[in-house]
LUMDOBA-576457 format. One record per atom (N, C-alpha, C): x, y, z. Coordinates in steps of 0.2 Angstrom, whole numbers, padded with zeros to 4 digits, always signed. Atoms other than C-alpha are relative to their C-alpha. Last residue first. Layout:
REM residues N
XYZ ...
This chain:
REM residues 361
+0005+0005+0004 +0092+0020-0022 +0006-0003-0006 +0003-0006+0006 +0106+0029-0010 -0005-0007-0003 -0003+0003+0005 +0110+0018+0008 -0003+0006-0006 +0007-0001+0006 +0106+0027+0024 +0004+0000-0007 +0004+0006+0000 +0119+0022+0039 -0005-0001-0007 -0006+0007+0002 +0133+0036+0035 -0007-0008+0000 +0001+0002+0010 +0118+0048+0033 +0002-0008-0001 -0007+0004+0001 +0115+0047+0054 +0000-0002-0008 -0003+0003+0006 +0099+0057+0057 +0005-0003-0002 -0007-0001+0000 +0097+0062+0074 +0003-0004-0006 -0002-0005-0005 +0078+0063+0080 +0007+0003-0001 +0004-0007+0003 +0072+0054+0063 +0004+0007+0004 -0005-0003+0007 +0085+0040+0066 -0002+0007-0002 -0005+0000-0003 +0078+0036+0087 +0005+0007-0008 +0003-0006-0006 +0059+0038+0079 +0009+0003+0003 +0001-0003+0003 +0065+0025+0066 +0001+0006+0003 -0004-0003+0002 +0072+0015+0079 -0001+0006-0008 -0006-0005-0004 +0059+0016+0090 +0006+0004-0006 -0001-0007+0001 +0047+0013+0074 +0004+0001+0006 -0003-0004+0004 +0057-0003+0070 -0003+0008+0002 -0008-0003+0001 +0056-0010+0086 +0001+0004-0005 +0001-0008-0006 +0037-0008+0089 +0009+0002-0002 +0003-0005+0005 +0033-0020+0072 +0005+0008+0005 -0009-0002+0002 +0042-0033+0085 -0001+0006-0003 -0003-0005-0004 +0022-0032+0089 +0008+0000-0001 +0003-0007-0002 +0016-0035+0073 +0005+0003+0007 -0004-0004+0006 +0028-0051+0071 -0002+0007-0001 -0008+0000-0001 +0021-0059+0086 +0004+0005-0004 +0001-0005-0005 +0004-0055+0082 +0005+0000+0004 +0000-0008+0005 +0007-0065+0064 -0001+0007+0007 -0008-0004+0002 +0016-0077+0074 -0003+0006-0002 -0004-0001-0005 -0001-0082+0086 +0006+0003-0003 +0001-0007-0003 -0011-0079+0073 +0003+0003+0004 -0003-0006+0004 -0003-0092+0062 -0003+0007+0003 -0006-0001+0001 -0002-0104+0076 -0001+0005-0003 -0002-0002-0006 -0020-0102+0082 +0007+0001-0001 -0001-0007-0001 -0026-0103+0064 +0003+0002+0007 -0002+0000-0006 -0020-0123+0063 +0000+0010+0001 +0006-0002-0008 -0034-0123+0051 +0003+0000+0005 +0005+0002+0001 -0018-0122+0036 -0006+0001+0005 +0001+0004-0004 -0003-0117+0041 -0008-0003+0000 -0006+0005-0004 +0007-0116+0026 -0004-0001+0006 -0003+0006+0003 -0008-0112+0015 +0003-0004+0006 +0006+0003+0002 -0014-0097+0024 +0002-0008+0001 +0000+0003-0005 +0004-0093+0027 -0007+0000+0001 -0001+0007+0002 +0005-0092+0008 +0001-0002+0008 +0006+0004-0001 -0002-0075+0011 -0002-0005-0001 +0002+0002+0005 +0012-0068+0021 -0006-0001-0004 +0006+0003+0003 +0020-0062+0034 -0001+0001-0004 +0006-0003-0001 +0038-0058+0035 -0008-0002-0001 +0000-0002+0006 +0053-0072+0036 -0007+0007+0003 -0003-0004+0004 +0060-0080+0048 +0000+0004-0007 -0003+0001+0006 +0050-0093+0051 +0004+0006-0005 +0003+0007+0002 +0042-0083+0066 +0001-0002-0008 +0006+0001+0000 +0053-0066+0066 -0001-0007-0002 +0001+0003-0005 +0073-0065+0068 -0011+0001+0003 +0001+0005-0002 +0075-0065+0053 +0001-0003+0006 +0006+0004+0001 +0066-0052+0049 +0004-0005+0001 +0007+0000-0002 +0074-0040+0060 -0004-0006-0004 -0003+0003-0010 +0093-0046+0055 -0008-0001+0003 +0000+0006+0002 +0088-0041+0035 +0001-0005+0007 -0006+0001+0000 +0081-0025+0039 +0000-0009+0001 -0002+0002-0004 +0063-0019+0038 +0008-0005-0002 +0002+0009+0000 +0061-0006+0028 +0002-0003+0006 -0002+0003-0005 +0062+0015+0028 -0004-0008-0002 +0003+0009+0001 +0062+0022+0011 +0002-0003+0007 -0006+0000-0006 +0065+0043+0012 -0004-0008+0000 +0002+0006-0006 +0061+0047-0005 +0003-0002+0004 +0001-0005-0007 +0065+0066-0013 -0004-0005+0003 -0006-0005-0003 +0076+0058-0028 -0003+0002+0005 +0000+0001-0006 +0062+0044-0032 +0005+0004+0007 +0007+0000-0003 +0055+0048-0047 +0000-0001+0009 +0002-0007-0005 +0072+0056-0054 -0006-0001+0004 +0006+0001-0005 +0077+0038-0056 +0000+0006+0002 +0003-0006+0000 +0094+0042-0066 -0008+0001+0003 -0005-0007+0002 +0099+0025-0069 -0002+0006+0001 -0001-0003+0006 +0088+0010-0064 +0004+0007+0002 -0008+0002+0004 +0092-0001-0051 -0002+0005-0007 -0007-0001-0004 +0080+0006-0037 +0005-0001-0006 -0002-0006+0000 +0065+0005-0048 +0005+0004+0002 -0001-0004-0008 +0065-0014-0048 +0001+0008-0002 +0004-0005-0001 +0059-0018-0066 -0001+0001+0003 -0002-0005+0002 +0074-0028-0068 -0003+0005-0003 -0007-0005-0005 +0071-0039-0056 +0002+0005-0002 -0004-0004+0006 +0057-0047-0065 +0003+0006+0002 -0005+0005+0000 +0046-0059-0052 +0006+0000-0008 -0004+0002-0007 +0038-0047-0043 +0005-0004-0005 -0008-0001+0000 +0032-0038-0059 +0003-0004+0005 -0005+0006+0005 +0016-0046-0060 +0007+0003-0002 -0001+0007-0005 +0011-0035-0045 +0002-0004-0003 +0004+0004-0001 +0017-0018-0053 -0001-0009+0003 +0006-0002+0003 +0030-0006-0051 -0006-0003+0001 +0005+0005+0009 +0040-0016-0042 -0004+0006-0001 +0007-0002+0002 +0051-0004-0026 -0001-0004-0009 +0003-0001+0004 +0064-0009-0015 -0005-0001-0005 -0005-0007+0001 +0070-0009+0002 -0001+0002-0009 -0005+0002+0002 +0054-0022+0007 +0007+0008+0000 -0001+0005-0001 +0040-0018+0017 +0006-0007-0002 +0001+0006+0006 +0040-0001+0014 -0001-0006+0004 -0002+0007-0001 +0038+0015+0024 -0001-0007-0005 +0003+0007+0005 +0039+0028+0011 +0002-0006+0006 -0004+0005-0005 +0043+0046+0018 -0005-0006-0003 +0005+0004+0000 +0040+0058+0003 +0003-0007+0005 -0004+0008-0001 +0049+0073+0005 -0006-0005+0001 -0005+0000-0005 +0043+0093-0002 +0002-0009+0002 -0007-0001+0000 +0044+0098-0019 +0002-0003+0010 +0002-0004-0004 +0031+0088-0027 +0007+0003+0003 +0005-0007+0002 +0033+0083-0043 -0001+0003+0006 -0004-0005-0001 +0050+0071-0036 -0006+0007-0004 +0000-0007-0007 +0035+0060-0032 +0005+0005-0001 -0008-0009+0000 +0032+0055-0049 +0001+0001+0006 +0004-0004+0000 +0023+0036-0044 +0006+0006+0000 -0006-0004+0003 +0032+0020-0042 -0004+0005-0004 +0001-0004-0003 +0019+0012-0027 +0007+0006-0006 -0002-0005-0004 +0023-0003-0024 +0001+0007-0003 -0001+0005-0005 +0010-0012-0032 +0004+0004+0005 -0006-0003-0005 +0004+0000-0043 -0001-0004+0006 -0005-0006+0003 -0005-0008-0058 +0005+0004+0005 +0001+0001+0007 -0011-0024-0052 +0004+0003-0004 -0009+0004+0001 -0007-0017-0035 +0001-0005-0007 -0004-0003+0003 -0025-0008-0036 +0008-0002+0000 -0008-0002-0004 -0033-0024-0032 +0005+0006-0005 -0004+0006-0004 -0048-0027-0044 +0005+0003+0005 -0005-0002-0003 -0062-0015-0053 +0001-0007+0004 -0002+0006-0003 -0075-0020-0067 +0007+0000+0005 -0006+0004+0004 -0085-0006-0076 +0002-0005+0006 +0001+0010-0002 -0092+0007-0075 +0005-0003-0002 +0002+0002+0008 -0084+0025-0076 -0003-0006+0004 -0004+0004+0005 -0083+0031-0057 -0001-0002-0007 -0003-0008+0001 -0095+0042-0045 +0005-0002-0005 +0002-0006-0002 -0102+0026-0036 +0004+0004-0002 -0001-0003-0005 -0093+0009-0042 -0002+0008+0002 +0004-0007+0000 -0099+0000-0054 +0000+0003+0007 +0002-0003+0005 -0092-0017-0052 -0002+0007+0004 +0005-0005-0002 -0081-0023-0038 -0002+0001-0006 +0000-0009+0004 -0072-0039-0045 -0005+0004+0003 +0000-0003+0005 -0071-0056-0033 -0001+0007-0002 +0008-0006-0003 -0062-0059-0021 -0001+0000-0007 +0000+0000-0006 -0047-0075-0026 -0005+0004+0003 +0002+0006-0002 -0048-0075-0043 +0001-0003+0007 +0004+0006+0004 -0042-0059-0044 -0001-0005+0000 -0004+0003+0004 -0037-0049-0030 +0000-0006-0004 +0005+0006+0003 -0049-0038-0023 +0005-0003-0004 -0005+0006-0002 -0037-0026-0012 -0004-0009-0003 -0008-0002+0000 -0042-0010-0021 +0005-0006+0005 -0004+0000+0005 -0059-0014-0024 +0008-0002-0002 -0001+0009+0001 -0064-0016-0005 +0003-0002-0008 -0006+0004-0006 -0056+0001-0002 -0002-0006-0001 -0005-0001+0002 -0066+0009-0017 +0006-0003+0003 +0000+0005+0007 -0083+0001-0013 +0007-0001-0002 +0003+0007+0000 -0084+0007+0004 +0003-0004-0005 -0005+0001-0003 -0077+0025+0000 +0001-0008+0001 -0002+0004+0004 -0090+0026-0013 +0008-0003+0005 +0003+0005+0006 -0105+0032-0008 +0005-0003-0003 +0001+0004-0005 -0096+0043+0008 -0002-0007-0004 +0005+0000-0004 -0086+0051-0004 -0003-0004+0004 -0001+0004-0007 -0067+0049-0013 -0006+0005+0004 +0001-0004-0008 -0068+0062-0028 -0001-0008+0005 +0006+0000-0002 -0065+0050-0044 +0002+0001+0007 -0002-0003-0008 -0047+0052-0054 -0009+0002+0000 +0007-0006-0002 -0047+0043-0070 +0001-0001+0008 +0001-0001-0005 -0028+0037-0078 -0008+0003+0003 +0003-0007-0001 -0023+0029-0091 -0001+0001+0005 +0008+0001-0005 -0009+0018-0089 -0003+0006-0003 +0001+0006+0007 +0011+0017-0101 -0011+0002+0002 -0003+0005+0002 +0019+0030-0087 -0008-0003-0007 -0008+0001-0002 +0019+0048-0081 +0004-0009-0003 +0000+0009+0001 +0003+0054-0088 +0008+0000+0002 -0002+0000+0007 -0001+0072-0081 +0004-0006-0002 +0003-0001+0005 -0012+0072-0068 +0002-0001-0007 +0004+0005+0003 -0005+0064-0053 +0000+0000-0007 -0008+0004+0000 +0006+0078-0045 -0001-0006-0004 -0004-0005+0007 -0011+0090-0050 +0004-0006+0002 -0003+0003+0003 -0022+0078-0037 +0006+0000-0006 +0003+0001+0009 -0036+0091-0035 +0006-0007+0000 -0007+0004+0002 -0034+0086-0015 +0001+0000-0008 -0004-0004-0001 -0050+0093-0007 +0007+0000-0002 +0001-0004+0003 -0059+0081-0016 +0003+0005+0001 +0006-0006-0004 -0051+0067-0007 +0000+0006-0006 -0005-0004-0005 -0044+0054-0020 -0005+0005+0005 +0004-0002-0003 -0051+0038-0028 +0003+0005+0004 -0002-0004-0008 -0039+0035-0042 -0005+0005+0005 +0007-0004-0001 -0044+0024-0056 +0002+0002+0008 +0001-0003-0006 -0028+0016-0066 -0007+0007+0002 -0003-0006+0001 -0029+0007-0082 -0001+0004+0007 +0003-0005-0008 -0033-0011-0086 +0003+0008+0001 +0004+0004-0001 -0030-0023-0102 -0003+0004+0005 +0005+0002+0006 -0021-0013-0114 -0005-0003+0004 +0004-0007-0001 -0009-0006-0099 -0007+0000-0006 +0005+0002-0007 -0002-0024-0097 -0005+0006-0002 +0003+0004+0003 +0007-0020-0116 -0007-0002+0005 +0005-0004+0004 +0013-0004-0109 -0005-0005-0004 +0005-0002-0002 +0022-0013-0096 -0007+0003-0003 +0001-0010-0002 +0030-0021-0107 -0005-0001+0006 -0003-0005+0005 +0037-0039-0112 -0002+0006+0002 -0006+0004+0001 +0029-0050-0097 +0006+0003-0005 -0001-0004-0005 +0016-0038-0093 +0007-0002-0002 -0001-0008+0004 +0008-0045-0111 +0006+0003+0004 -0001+0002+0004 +0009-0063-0104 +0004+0007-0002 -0005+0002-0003 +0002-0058-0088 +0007-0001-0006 -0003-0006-0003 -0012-0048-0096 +0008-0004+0001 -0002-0003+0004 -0017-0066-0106 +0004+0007+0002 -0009+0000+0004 -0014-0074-0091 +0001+0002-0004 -0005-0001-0003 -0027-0062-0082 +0007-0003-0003 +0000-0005+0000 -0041-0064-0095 +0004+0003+0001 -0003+0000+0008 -0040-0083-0097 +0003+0010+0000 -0009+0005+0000 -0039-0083-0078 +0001+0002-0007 -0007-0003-0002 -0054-0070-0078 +0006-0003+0001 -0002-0008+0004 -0065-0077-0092 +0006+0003+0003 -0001+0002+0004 -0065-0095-0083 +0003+0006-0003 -0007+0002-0002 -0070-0088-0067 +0006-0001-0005 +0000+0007+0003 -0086-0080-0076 +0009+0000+0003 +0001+0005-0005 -0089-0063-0066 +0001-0008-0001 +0004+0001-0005 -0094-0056-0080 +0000-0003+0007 -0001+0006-0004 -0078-0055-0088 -0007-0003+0002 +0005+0005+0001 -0081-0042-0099 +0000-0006+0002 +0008-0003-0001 -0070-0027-0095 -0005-0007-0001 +0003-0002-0004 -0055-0037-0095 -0005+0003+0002 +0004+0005-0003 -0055-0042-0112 +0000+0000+0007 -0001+0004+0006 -0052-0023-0117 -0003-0007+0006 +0000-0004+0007 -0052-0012-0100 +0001-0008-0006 -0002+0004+0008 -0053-0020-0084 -0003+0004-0006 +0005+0000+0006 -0051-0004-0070 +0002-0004-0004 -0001-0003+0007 -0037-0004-0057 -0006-0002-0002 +0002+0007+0005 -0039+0002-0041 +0003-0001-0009 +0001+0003+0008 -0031+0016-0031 -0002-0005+0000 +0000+0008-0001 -0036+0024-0014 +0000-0003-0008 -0001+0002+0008 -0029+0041-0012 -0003-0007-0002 +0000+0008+0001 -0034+0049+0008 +0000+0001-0010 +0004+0001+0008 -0030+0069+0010 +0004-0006-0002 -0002+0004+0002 -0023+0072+0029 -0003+0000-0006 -0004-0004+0002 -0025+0091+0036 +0002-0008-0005 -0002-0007+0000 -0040+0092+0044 +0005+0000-0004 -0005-0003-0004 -0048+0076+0042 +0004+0005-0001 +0001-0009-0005 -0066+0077+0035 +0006-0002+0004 +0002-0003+0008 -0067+0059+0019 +0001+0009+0007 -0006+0001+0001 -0056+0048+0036 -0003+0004-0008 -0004-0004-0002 -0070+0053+0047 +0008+0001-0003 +0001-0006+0001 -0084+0047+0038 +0006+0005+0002 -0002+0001+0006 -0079+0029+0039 -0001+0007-0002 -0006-0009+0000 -0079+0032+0057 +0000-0001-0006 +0006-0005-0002 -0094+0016+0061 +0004+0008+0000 +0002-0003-0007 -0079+0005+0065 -0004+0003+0000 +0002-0005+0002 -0069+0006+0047 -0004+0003+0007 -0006-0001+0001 -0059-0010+0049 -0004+0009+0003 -0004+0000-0007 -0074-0020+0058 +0005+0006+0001 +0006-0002-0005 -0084-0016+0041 +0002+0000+0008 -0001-0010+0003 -0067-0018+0029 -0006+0003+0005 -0008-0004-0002 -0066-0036+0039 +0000+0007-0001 +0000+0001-0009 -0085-0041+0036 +0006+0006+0004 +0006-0006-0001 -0082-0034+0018 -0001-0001+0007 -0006-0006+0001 -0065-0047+0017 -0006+0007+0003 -0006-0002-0007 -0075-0059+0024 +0003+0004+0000 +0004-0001-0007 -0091-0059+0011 +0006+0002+0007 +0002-0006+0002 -0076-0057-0003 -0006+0001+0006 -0005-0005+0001 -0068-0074+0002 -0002+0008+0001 -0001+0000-0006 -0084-0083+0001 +0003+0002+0004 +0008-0005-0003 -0090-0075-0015 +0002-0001+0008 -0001-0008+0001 -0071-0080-0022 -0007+0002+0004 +0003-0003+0010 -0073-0098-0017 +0001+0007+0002 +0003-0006+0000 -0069-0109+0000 +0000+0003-0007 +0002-0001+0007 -0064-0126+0005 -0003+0006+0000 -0004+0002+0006 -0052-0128+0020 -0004+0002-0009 -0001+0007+0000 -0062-0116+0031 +0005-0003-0008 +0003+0004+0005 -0056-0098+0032 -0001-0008+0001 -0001+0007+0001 -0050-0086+0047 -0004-0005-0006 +0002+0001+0005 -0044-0068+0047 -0001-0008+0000 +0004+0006-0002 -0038-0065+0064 -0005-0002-0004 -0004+0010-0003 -0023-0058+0057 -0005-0004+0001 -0003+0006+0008 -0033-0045+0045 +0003-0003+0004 +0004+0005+0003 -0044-0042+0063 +0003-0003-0007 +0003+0006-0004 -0031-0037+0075 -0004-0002-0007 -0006+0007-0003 -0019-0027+0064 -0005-0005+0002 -0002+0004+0005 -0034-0016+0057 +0004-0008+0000 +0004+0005+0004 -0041-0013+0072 +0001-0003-0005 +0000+0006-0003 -0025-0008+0081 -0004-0004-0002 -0006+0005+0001 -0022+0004+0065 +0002-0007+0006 +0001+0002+0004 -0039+0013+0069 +0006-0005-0001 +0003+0006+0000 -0033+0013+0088 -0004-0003-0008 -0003+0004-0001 -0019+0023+0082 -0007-0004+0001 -0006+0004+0004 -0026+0036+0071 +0001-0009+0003 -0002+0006-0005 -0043+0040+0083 +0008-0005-0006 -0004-0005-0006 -0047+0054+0072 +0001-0004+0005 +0004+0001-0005 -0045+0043+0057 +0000+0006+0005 +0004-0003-0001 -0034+0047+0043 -0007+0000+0005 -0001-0007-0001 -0022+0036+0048 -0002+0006-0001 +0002+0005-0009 -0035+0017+0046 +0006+0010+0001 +0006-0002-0003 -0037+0026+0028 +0000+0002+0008 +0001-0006+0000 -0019+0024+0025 -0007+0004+0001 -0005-0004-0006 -0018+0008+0032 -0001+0007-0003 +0003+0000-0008 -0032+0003+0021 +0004+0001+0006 +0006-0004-0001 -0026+0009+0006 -0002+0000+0005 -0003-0008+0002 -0007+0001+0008 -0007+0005+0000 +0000-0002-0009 -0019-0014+0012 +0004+0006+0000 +0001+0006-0003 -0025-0013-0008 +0002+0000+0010 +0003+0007+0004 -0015+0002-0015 -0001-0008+0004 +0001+0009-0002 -0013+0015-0005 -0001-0003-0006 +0003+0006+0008 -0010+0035-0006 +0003-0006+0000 -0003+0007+0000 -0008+0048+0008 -0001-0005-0005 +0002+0007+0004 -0006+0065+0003 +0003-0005+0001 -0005+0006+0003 -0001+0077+0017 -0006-0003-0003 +0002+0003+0004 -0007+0095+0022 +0002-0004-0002 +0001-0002+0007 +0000+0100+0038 -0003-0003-0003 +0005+0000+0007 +0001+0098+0054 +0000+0003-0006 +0000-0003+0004 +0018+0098+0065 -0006-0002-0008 -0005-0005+0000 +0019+0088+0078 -0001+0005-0004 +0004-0006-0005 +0004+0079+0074 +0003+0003+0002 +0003-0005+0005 +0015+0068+0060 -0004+0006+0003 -0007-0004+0002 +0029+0062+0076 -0005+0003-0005 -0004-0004-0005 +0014+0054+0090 +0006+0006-0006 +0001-0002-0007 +0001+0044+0084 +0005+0006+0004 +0007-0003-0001 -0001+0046+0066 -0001+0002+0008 +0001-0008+0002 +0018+0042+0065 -0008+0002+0001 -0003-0004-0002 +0019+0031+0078 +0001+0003-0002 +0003-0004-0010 +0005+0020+0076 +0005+0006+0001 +0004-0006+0000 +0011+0019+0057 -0002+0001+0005 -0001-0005+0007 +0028+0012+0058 -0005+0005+0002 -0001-0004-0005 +0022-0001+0073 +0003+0007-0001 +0003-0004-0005 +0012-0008+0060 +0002+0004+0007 -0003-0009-0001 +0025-0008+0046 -0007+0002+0005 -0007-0002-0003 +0025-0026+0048 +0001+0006+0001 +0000+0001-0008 +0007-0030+0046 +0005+0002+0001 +0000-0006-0003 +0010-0024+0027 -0003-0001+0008 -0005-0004+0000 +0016-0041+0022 +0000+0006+0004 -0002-0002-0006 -0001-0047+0027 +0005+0002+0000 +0002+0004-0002 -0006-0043+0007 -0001+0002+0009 -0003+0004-0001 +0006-0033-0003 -0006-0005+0006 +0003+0005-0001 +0001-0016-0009 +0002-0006+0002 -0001+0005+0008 +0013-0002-0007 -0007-0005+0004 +0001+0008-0004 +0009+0013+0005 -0003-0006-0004 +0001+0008+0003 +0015+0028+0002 -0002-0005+0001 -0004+0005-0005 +0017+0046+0013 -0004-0007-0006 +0004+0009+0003 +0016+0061+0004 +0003-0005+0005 +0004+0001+0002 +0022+0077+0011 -0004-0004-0005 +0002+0005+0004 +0035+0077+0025 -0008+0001-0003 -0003+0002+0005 +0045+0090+0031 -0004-0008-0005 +0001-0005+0004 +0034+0096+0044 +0003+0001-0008 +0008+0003+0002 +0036+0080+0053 -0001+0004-0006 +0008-0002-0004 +0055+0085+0052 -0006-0001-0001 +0008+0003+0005 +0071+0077+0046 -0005+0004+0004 +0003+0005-0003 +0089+0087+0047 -0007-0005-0002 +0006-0004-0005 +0091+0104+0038 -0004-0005+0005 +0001-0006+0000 +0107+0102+0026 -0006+0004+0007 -0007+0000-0003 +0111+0083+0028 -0001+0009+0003 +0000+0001-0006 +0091+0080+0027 +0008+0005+0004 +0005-0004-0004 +0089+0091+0012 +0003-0002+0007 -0002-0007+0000 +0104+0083+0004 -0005+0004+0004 -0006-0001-0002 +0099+0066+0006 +0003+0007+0003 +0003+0000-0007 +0081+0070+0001 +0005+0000+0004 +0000-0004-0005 +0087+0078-0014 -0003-0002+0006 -0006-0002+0001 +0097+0060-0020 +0000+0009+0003 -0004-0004+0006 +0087+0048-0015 +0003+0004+0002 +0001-0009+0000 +0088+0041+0002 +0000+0002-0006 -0001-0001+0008 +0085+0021+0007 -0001+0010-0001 +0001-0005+0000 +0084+0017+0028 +0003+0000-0008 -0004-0001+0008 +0085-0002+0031 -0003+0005-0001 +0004-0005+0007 +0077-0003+0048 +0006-0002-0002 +0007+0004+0002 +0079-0017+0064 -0001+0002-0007 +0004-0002+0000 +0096-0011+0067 -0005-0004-0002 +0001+0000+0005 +0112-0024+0071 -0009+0004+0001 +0005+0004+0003 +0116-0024+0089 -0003+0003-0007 
């Protein structure tokens, strides 16, 4: 039977593994792209490490999200890992909207959800012992700074970025720039020194801004609206950090130890307006030292399609099912649980490594 995962290795984590196998204690960052429901898939992913293979061996690990990438990595800083990651699964599926709705009305349910997600612990994911949470957003700079909240301003605001993203990256970097809410315990040095086109401001992750910075980070423009002025940050106008880091192409070859990257795809966009510009996939370029000590597990082309319409969740499953919420909750808890197959076999790969099956970037 064909695996559930697609396993991806750069080039020192290959060699590590082949030389020393994989271990909890080998893993120091862990990722987690933005995408929507997408990221339900890797539910059975994180139960398993927070629940049972990262507590083998504690150590200090930086987690970092953008948008539900932030909120799963919260949802494992918890002291209760898994059942955070139950609450999250349950309530983003049973996320329900009538036919007509607005960005305020969107944005009241989304706060709702991140107040279910959070459960009265919200404390406990700024005091665990060894895990240090990242949550980016991005910051409007130039004509995005000035929006007001005017609908108008933000479309016109957005397709001019979209425009810009469309020839550079560095051109999109005129309009937003990266704001990383990290734990204070975690100066962030890997971070620090500029790696691409973005500015960068790094703001301590506290109790006054945890809130703000995780509903920020999955605010997707004209859909929720903008966080402003967020506790311990520049002012200003924050959106979905996947903006600027969608999945997640960050230096990791600066740290020296392995970065395990569940994904929800096998390759990595830089940003959200890149989806649809393949040759800003990460993987295809030449020499990618950014990802030499990445271990990339996804889901495999046999596993999704053998999921409800064959394919992964989404958030044109909104759309496609419209108020028949019962259907879409029922696959979207469908496709969570399958979620279980991939960490067996994770769990099976980690115990007994098999290179020959782990492709290169």
């Amino acid at each position: 039977m064909d695996s559930p995962i697609t396993i991806r290795l750069g080039a020192r984590a290959r060699q590590r593994i082949a030389a020393e196998g994989l271990q909890p204690a080998d893993i120091a960052i862990i990722p987690a792209a933005a995408g929507g429901p997408k990221g339900l898939i890797l539910n059975g992913i994180d139960t398993w490490l927070s629940g049972d293979w990262l507590p083998r061996a504690p150590r200090e690990r930086r987690l970092i999200g953008a948008s539900i990438g932030a909120w799963r990595m919260a949802a494992m800083a918890f002291a209760d890992p898994v059942a955070a990651h139950k609450r999250l699964a349950y309530h983003y599926t049973h996320q329900t909207y009538p036919a007509r709705i607005d960005a305020a009305y969107v944005t009241r349910t989304v706060r709702g959800l991140l107040e279910e997600v959070l459960g009265g612990h919200g404390d406990e994911v700024l005091a665990h012992p060894h895990h240090r949470v990242t949550v980016i957003t991005a910051r409007g700079i130039g004509p995005l700074a000035a929006t007001g909240g005017v609908r108008w301003r933000e479309m016109a605001g957005f397709l001019r970025a979209a425009a810009g993203n469309a020839v550079s990256r560095s051109r999109l970097a005129r309009g937003m720039e990266r704001v990383l809410f990290h734990d204070p315990r975690d100066d962030s040095a890997w971070l620090r020194e500029r790696f691409d086109a973005f500015a960068s401001h790094f703001v301590g992750l506290d109790a006054a801004n945890l809130r703000g910075a995780l509903l920020a980070s999955g605010s997707i423009p004209l859909v929720l609206e903008a966080v402003r002025d967020i506790a311990g940050a520049p002012p200003g106008t924050y959106w979905d950090g996947g903006l600027v880091d969608y999945h997640l192409h960050l230096p990791y070859q600066r740290d020296p130890g392995l970065v395990l990257y569940p994904h929800f795809t096998d390759y990595i966009v830089p940003g959200w307006l890149d989806k649809s510009l393949p040759w800003r996939r990460a993987r295809a370029q030449s020499g990618e030292l950014a990802l030499e000590n990445v271990v990339l597990v996804s889901p495999s082309p046999s596993f999704v399609a053998r999921l409800p319409n064959r394919k992964l969740p989404d958030r044109n499953d909104f759309k496609h099912y419209g108020q028949d919420h019962a259907a879409r909750i029922r696959d979207w808890m469908q496709a969570i649980g399958e979620s279980e197959r991939m960490a067996e076999a994770l769990a099976r790969w980690a115990e007994k490594p098999d290179l020959k099956v782990a492709a290169a970037f």
